[in-house]
N, C-alpha and C positions, 0 to 999 in steps of 0.2 A: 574219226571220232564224231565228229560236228555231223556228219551224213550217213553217222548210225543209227543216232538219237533223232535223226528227221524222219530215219525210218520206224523207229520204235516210238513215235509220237503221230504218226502218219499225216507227215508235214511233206509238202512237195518245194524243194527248194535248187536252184541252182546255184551250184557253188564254182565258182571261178578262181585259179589261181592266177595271181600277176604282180606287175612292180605296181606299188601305189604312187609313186612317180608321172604316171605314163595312164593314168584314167580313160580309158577309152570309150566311152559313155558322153555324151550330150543330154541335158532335159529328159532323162533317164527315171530317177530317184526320188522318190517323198522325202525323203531320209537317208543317212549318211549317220556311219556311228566310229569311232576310232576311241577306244577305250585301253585304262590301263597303260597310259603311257607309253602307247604305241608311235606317238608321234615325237619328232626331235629328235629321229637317229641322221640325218644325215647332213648337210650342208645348211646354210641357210638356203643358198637359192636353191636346194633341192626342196626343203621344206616350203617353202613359199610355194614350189610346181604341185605339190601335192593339195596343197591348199587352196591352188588355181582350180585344179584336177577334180577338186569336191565340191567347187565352186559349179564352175562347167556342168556336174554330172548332175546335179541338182535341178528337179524342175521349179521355177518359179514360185515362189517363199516356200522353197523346200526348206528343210531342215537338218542342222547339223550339229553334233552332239561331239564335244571333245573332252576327254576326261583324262589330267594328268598331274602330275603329282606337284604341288602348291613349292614354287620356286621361293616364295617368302619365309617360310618354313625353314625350309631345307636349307637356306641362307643358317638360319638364327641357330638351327641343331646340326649344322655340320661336323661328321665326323671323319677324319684323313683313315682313319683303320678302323675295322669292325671282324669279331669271328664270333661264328653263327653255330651250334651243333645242332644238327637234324636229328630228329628221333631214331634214323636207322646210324645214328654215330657218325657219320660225314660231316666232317668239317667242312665251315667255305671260309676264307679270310678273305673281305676287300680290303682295296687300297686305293681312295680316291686321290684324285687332284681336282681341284674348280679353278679354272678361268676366270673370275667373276669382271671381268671385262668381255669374254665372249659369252657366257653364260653357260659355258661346257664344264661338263664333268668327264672326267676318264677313269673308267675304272677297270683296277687289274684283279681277276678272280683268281684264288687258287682253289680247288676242291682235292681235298685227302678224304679218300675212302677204300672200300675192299680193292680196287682198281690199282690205288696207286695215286699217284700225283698230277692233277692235271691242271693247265694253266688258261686265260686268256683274256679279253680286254674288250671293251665295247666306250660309243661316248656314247653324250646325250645330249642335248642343248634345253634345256628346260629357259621357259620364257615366261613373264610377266602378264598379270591380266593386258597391261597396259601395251604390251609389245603385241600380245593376241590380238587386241583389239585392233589395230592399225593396221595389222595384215590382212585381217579378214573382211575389216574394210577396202580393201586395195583390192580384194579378188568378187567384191560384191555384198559380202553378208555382213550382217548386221546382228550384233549382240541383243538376244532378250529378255535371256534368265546369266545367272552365275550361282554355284553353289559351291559347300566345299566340300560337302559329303556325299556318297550318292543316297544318303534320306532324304535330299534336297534341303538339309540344312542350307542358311546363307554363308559366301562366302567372305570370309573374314583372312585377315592378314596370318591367325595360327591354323587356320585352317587348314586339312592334311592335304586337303588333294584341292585343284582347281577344276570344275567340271564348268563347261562354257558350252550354252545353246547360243546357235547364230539360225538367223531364215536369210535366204536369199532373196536380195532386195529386186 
C-alpha cells in the first residue's frame, strides 16, 4: 500500500521489512518516527533494545519522534469492558486488565461479524513522560519538545496522547 502511493506521488523510497528490535543501521538516520502507539509491545528490555536500536541509528542530534497514547489519561478513564459497533455491523468487545504496577494492559478482543466469532489478545506497556525520559536518556537522547496532540498542542496530564521529540546528544 505505502509503495503504491510512493509510486502514485513519484516518490523514490526504500522500504525495509524487519524486527525493530535488531536496528541494523549505525549514524544512518536524520530522523526516526514510531507513531501511534507502536511502541510498548514487548518486554521492557526488549523495549529499552529498540530504543538502543533508534539511538545507535541516529546520526548525531538526529531526531526522534514517539507518539503514544497519554498513560495519565488512560489511568483516570480506564475502562475493564468496552463494545464498539462498526458501521459495516461488527462488533468488537474488549476486555482489559492493567497491571498498574507494571504499567501493562492486556487485552482480550472478541470480533462478531459475517465471519463468525473470532477471538485474541495483545499487551502493551504504556509509560510515563517521566519513565520516557530516563530511558531515552540512558540510550543518549535527550527530550526537546513534548505535546499532547499531534497539533502540537502542549502536553498536559488529560492530554490524549503523549507525543515526545528527543535529538541525540
Amino acid at each position: 500500500m505505502a509503495d503504491e502511493k510512493a509510486k502514485e506521488e513519484n516518490v523514490q523510497i526504500e522500504f525495509l521489512v524487519g524486527d525493530m528490535r535488531k536496528i541494523p543501521f549505525e549514524n544512518h538516520f536524520a530522523g526516526v518516527i514510531s507513531y501511534f502507539t507502536s511502541f510498548g509491545f514487548f518486554s521492557d528490555e526488549e523495549n529499552f533494545e529498540v530504543l538502543r536500536g533508534v539511538s545507535k541509528a541516529l546520526k548525531r542530534e538526529g531526531k526522534f519522534l514517539l507518539e503514544i497514547m497519554n498513560r495519565d489519561i488512560m489511568v483516570k478513564n480506564f475502562q475493564t469492558k468496552d463494545w464498539e459497533r462498526l458501521e459495516d455491523g461488527t462488533l468488537v468487545l474488549e476486555e482489559r486488565n492493567w497491571d498498574l504496577k507494571t504499567g501493562r494492559i492486556k487485552n482480550y478482543v472478541t470480533i462478531l461479524d459475517k465471519k463468525g466469532e473470532r477471538t485474541g489478545w495483545f499487551e502493551v506497556r504504556f509509560y510515563t513522560l517521566g519513565e520516557l525520559n530516563y530511558l531515552l536518556e540512558k540510550v543518549g537522547l535527550k527530550i526537546i519538545e513534548t505535546y499532547g496532540r499531534k497539533d502540537k498542542s502542549p502536553y498536559k496530564v488529560d492530554s490524549p496522547r503523549l507525543i515526545v521529540l528527543s535529538q541525540k546528544i
